[in-house]
C-alpha positions, 0 to 999 in steps of 0.5 A: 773911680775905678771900674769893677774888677774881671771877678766883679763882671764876671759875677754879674753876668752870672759866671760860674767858678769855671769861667772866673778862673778860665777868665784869670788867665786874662793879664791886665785889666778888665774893661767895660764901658757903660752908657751915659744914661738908661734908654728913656720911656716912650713918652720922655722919647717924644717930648724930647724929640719934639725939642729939636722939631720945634727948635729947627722949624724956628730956625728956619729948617724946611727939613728935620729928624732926630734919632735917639738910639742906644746900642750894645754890642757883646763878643765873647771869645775862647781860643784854644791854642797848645803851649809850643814848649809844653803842649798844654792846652790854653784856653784863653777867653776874652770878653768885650761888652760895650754900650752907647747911648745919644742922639744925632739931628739932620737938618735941611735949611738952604737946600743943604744938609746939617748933622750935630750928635751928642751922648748927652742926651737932655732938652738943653742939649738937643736945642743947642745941638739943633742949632749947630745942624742948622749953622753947618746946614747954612755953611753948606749951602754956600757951596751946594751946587743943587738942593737936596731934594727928598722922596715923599714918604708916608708919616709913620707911628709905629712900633718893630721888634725882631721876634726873639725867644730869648734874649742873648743879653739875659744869659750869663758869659759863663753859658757862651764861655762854656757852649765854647768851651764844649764845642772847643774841646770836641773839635780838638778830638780829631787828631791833627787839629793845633787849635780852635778859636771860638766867637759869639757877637750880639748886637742890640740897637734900641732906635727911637725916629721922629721927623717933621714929616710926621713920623714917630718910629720905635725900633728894637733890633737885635742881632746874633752871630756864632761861628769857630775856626779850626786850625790843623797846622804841620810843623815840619812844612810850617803848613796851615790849614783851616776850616770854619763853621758859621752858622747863620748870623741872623736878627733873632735870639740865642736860641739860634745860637743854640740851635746852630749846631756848633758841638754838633758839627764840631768833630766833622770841622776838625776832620775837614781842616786836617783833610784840607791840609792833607789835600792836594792843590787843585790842577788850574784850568777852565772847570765847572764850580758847583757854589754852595749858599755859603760861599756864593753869599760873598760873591753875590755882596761883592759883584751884585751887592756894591755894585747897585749902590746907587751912590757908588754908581753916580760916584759919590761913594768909593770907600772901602770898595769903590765905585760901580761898572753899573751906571744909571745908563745901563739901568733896564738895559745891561745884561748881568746873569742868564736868564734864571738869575733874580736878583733882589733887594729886601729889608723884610726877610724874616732873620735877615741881617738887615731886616727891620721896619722902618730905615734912617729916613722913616720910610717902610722896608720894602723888598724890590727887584735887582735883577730880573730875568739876569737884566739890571733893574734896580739900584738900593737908593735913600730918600735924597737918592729917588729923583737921581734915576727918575723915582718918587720914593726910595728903596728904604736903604738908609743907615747909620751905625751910631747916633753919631754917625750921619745916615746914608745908604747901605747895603739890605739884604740882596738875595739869589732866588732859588730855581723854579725847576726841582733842582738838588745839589746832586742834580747840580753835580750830576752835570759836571764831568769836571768841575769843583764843589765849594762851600764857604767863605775864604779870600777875595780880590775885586776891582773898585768898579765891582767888575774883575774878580778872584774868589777864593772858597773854605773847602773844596771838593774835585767833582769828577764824571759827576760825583763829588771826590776828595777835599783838594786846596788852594783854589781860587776861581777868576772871572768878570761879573757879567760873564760869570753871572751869565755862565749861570745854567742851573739853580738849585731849587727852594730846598738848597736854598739858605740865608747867609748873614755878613755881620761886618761890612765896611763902607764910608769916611769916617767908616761904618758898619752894617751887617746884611744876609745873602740867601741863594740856593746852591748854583751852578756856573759853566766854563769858570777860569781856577786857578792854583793860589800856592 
């Protein structure tokens, strides 16, 4: 059976003429791939997840859960590029829209975990997939050296949706093709700018939780994430420079989308990216950095965020980011930042990326301390993680991706607070005689225990006797995580605070991906090593 034509999709997404022939450049087929079966009614949801309770407790499992979840994940693209022979503007647009739908049951029989998913989702199904969890739960308790041994946790019967006005999935691929198509052609007013490329992602995460501890959980999670990069290129030098605008990514509706301000911030990204070109290298030495939330965000994921995963502290974990300097000897001992750095943990922020009610073991989001006063207090921690560090309940920081995926511990939102002094960014400037402004996200490097670190930024400024300059380029900034936290001095106050979402954080074997927010106010660091990077 064939699959329905570009023309076809376009059309039931209510695409208008503009976008089906935008979308005709496309060469090849067009690909959609369609859930196994409709989400269930809450009714049909519990007499199915009582198959796998009921079949476990029969088979001897002191331990089950099921999740049946459905997902949809939406990207629509527009770049916009100048043919190299002719000049002419292309304006390439490219639709990925996927759904998925199943369950996935966790077992603990013999002190050991058992995991079994399917995308067929019926009783006959459940019962037969319980079982196999239960016969992988007994080949691995042969080799556990202790039991796993859960938290206590509260029965749930509740219900968490993230507040949306409206919802991305009811408006048309023509509007988001369009909205980046308008924003496209404003950027590339500005004369120098080569291209422009566009992106919208929206995720919807329907998740349905019950266990034998009684819970029953209804989840209906929904994320969106906007942003464009223009590109100013010199063809004699072969140079090229970017700039990015990124409005937050956040869990609500397209109504941040279209309160983000992408046409409106689009001539002054343009001028950004052939300014930053044109810029000068920075002159390497010890400099005071002024870091705006949207670059700070990444330093803060990086040195605070991996770095008290507790798995990665104990060493279980060391995928895609390794394992921590922060061990669980240092807890409520170490010194990280300066006496103004708190630090938290926190899966109820409003619009946060990884805001919502309940996590993958059916215990209550929570926020909670990280660092306090610069100290190490807090580590994010599962169920299974609690009695490691000697607590009775977890930090409610488990996740999977995907039915399929086995649930373990991700990052929440870990966020900066602001100062409590009134502090503006240029009363942050004001104190530097020589130092650089940075804002945005650029490249990284960072040792597998979260320790030794280079930064790069999106744009720089030279501040100079306290006055913010011109854009100058190739800036990168070296340091350790405790020294650079502690060469923290001053915090902007509540007003340059700001909500940062990554939507795409990697971690696991096979790989997962969570997507989590890192607010901070505006900040300021002593003494910082930059370095020149071409």
């Amino acid at each position: 059976m064939h699959g329905p034509s570009r023309r076809e999709f376009l059309r039931s997404c209510g695409a208008s003429a503009l976008a089906l022939a935008a979308f005709e450049m496309v060469p090849g087929a067009f690909v959609v791939r369609r859930a196994e079966a409709a989400y269930p009614a809450p009714d049909r949801l519990e007499t199915l997840g009582s198959v796998a309770l009921e079949k476990a407790r029969s088979l001897g499992a002191s331990y089950a859960d099921i999740r049946i979840n459905r997902y949809r994940t939406q990207n629509v693209l527009l770049r916009s590029t100048p043919d190299w022979t002719t000049g002419t503007i292309n304006n390439v647009p490219s639709v990925v829209d996927s759904e998925s739908f199943g369950f996935g049951v966790r077992v603990i029989h013999g002190g050991a975990w058992g995991f079994a998913a399917s995308a067929v989702v019926d009783k006959d199904t459940i019962a037969r997939m319980t079982a196999e969890a239960v016969a992988i739960a007994r080949a691995h308790a042969r080799l556990r050296r202790e039991p796993v041994r859960l938290a206590k946790v509260s029965a749930a019967k509740d219900t968490y949706s993230t507040p949306v006005v409206k919802d991305p999935f009811n408006v048309g691929v023509a509007d988001k093709l369009a909205l980046l198509q308008e924003t496209s052609d404003e950027v590339r007013k500005v004369t120098g700018v080569f291209s422009v490329a566009g992106f919208m992602e929206q995720r919807l995460e329907e998740r349905f939780f019950m266990s034998t501890d009684g819970s029953v959980i209804r989840q209906r999670i929904v994320q969106v994430a906007p942003e464009y990069t223009a590109t100013a290129r010199d063809l004699k030098t072969r140079k090229a420079k970017t700039r990015t605008y990124r409005p937050d990514a956040v869990c609500g509706g397209y109504e941040f989308i279209e309160k983000g301000g992408l046409v409106e911030n689009a001539r002054r990204v343009g001028e950004e990216a052939v300014n930053h070109l044109k810029a000068p290298s920075v002159s390497p030495g010890t400099k005071d950095l002024v870091l705006l939330p949207t670059h700070l965000a990444l330093t803060i994921h990086e040195s605070i965020g991996h770095s008290t995963e507790l798995d990665r502290a104990m060493g279980y974990e060391a995928n895609f980011a390794g394992t921590s300097f922060l061990t669980p000897d240092k807890l409520g001992k170490f010194r990280v930042g300066s006496d103004i750095v708190n630090v938290f943990g926190d899966r109820v922020l409003p619009q946060a990326l990884s805001t919502c009610g309940y996590d993958d073991d059916g215990v209550k989001t929570k926020r909670f301390p990280i660092l306090k006063s610069g100290l190490f207090v807090g580590y994010q921690t599962i169920r299974e993680q609690a009695h490691f560090i000697g607590q009775d309940e977890s930090t409610a920081c488990c996740y999977a991706d995907s039915y399929a995926s086995v649930p373990f511990q991700r990052m929440p939102n870990v966020w900066l607070a602001a100062g409590e002094k009134a502090a503006s960014l240029d009363d942050l400037v004001s104190g530097v005689d020589d130092g650089i402004l940075i804002e945005g996200r650029g490249s990284y490097s960072i040792d597998h225990q979260r320790y030794n670190f280079q930064f790069g930024g999106d744009a720089f400024r030279e501040i100079k006797g306290g006055k913010v300059g011109a854009m100058i380029a190739d800036v990168a900034y070296q340091s350790r995580t405790p020294d650079f936290w502690q060469a923290c001095d001053l915090l902007g106050d509540q007003t340059t605070w700001q909500n940062v979402g990554l939507n795409r954080d990697g971690k696991g074997e096979p790989g997962q991906i969570n997507a989590m927010s890192h607010g901070c106010p505006a900040s300021r660091f002593r003494g910082i090593t930059v370095i020149r990077t071409e």
